[in-house]
C-alpha positions in Angstrom: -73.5 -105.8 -69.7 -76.5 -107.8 -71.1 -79.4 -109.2 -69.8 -81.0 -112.2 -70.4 -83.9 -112.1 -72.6 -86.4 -114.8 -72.4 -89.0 -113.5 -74.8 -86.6 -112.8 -77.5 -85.6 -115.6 -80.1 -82.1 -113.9 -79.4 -81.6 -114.6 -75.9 -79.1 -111.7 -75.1 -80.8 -108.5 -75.4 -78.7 -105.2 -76.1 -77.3 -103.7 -72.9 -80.3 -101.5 -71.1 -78.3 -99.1 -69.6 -76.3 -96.2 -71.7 -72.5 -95.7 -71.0 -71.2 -92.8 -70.1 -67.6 -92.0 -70.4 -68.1 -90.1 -67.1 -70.2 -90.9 -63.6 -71.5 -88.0 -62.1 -69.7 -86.7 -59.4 -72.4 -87.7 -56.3 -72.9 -90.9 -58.3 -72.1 -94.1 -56.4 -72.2 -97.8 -58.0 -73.1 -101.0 -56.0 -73.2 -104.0 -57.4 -75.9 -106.8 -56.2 -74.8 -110.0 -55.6 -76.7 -112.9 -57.1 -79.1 -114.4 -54.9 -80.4 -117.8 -55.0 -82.9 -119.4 -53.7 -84.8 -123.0 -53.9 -88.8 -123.6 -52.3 -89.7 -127.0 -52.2 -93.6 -127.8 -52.6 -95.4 -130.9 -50.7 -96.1 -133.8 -53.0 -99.1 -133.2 -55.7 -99.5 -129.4 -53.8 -99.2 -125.7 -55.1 -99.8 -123.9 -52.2 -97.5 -122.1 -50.5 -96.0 -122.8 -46.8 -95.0 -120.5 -43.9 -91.0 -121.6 -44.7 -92.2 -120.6 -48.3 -93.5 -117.4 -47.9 -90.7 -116.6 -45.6 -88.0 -117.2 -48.3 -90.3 -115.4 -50.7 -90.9 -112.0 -48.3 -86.9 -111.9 -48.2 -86.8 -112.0 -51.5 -90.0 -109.2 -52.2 -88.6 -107.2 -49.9 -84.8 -107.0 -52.3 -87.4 -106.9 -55.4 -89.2 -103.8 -53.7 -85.6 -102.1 -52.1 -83.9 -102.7 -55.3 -85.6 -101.5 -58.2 -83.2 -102.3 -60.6 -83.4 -106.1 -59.9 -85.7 -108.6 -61.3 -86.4 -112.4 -60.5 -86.3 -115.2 -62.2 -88.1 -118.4 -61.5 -87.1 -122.2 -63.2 -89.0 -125.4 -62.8 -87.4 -128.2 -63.9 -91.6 -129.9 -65.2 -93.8 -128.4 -67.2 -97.6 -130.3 -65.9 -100.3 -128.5 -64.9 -99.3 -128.5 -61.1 -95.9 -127.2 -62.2 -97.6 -124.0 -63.5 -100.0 -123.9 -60.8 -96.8 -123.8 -58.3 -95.2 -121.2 -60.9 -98.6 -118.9 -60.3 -98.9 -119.1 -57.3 -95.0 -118.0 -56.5 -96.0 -115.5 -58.9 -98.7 -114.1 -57.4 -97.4 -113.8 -54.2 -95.1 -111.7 -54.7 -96.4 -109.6 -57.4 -99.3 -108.8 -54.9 -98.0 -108.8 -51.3 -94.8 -106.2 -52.8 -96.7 -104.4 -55.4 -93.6 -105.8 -57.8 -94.1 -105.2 -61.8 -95.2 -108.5 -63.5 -92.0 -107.4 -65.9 -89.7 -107.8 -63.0 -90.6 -111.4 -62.5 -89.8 -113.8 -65.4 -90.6 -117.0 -65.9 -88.1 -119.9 -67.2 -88.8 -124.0 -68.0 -85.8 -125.8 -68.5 -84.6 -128.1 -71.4 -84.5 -131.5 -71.1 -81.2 -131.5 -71.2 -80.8 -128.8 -68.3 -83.1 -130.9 -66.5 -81.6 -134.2 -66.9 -77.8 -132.6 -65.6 -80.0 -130.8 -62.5 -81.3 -133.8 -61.4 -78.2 -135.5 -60.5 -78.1 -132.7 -57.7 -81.0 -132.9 -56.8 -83.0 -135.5 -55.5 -86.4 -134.2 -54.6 -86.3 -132.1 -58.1 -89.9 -132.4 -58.9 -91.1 -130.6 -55.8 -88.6 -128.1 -56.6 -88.8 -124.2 -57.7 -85.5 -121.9 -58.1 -85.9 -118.1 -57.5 -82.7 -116.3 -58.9 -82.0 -112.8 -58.8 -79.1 -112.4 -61.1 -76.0 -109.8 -60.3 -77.2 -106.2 -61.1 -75.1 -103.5 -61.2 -77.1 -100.2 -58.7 -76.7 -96.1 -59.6 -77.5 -95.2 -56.0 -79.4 -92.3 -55.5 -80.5 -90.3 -52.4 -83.9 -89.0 -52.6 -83.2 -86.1 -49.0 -79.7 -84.8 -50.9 -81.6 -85.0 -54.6 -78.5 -86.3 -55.7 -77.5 -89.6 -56.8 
């Protein structure tokens, strides 16, 4: 397993989690599907919409459940309203969920990545993807003290 690193010249990082040629007994592993997202903003606007902030609580409340997952979120420009939306998709959740600013990281798109994404889609500018990429979960239950 590896994770993505985005603040690394080498963009896979060494696995974060040790293997073990054993799982404990009361250990139980979920995996976490992928979850994908897309917000669109109003023309020349960064702020955020009821239909936004409902597709952003869904995904705060995973963030806040799951503490092993992280978010990441792509725009496809890089203009000053483009970071404005970025900040303020940001902010929201960092703040309403209490989520670690480390748990939410921040990608811009080649040219190249942008050029192939616009073919599918057409209102691409307005556009922000919120990904939550496919972690693997060591359950643990807090009443049994067990994992």
């Amino acid at each position: 397993m590896a994770i993505h690193s985005f603040s690394q010249t080498n963009p896979i990082s060494p696995p974060l989690v040790t293997e073990l040629n054993y799982y404990p007994e009361q250990g139980m592993l979920v995996a976490f599907p992928t979850h994908y997202d897309v917000i669109y903003f109003e023309n020349d606007s960064s702020q955020l919409t009821i239909n936004m902030k409902t597709i952003l609580n869904n995904i705060g409340y995973l963030l806040d459940t799951y503490k092993e997952t992280y978010l990441v979120i792509t725009l496809h420009t890089s203009d000053d309203l483009a970071y404005d939306r970025l900040y303020s998709v940001v902010d929201y959740i960092a703040m309403q969920f209490k989520i670690e600013q480390e748990r939410i990281q921040i990608m811009l798109t080649s040219q190249e990545e942008t050029k192939h994404y616009k073919q599918y889609e057409k209102n691409w500018k307005n556009s922000t993807e919120l990904i939550m990429p496919k972690t693997i979960i060591v359950t643990y239950d807090p009443e049994l003290g067990m994992y």
